[in-house]
C-alpha atoms as one frame of an Amber mdcrd trajectory, in Angstrom:
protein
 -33.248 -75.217  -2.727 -36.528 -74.093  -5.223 -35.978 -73.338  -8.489 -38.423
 -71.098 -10.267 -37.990 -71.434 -13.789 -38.505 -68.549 -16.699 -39.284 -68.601
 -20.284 -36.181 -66.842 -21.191 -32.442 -67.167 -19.878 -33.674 -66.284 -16.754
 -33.881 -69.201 -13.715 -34.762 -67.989  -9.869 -33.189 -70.445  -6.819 -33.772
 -70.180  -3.843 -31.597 -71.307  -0.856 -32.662 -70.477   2.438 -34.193 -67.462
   2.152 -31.379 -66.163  -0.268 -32.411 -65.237  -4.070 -30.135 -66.192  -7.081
 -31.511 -64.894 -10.076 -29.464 -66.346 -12.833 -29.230 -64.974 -16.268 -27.660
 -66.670 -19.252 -27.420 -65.190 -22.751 -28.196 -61.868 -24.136 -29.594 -59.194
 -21.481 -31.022 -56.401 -23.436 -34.164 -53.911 -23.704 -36.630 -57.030 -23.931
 -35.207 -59.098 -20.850 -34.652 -55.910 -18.740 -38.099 -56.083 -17.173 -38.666
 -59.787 -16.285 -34.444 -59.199 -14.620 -36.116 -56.131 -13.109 -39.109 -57.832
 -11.800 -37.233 -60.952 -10.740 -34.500 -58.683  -8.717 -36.925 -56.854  -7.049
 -39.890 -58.756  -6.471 -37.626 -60.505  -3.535 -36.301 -57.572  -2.094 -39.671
 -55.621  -1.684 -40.635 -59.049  -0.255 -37.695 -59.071   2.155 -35.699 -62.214
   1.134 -32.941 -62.559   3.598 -30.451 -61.679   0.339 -30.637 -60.948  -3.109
 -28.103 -62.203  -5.769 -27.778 -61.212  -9.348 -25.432 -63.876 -10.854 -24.573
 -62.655 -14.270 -21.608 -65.236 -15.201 -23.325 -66.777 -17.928 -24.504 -63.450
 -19.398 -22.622 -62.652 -22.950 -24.437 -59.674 -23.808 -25.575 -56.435 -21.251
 -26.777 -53.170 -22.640 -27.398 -49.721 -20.632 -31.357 -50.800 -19.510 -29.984
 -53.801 -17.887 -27.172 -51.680 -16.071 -30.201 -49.152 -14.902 -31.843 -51.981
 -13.418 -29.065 -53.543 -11.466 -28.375 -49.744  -9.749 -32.272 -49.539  -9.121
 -32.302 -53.159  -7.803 -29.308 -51.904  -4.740 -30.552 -48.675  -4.358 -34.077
 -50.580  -3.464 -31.853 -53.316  -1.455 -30.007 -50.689   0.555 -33.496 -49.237
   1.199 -35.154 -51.891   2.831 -32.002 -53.714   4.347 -31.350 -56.634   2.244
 -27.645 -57.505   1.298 -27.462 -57.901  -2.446 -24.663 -58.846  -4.258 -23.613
 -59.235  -8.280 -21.475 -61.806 -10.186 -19.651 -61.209 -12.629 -17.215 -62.311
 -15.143 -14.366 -60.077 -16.976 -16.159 -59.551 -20.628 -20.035 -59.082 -20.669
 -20.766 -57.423 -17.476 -18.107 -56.179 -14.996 -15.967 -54.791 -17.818 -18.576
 -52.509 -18.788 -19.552 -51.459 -14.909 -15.566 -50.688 -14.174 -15.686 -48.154
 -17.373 -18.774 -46.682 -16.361 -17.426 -46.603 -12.936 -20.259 -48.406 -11.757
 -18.048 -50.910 -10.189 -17.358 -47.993  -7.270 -20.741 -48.656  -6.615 -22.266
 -51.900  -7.194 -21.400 -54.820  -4.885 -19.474 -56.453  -7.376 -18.121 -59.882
  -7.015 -15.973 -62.312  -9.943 -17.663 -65.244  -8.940 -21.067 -66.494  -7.865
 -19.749 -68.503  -5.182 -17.847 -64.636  -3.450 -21.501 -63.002  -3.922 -23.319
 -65.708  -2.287 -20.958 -65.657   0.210 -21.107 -62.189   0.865 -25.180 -61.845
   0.805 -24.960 -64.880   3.570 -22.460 -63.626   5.503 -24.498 -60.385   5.787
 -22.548 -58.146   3.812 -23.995 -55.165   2.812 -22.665 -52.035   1.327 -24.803
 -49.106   1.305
């Protein structure tokens, strides 16, 4: 496994071929484009799978929620499975009343989402 580490809550693994981008803390305005460009730098690159692990996230606001659609819709695009974790308060709760949730691979755990991006799994 590599890790690539960032200057904010931000820290890129990756495990053959797959992509974690986790993100601790606050995601806002100010960390949207370094999630943005950390999502979809390995996609356009064609990682074998994407995954957005959001667990340790306390804070999400709309930009951050614009680039997690963006980052599938580019996924779906090119082919490579992409999942999101999530826990209950910060980040799924917020996608389920925006009904984002119907859309979004969406998993409770990082452990599911790796699992599905490995396995193949891909919703489109």
């Amino acid at each position: 496994m590599t890790e690539h580490p960032r200057a904010s809550g931000l820290a890129v693994t990756t495990d053959a071929g797959v992509v974690t981008v986790r993100c601790a803390g606050e995601l806002d305005l100010h960390s949207a484009r370094e999630l943005r460009d950390a999502l979809l730098g390995p996609i356009f690159a064609g990682a074998r799978g994407v995954v957005a692990d959001l667990t340790e996230t306390t804070f999400c606001d709309s930009t951050v929620f614009s680039v997690l659609v963006e980052a599938y819709r580019d996924a779906a695009a090119r082919n490579v499975p992409y999942a999101i974790a999530a826990d209950e308060t910060a980040v799924a709760r917020p996608l389920q009343l925006l009904g984002l949730d119907r859309l979004l691979p969406l998993h409770s755990g990082s452990d599911t989402a790796r699992a599905a991006v490995a396995g193949g799994e891909h919703e489109s």
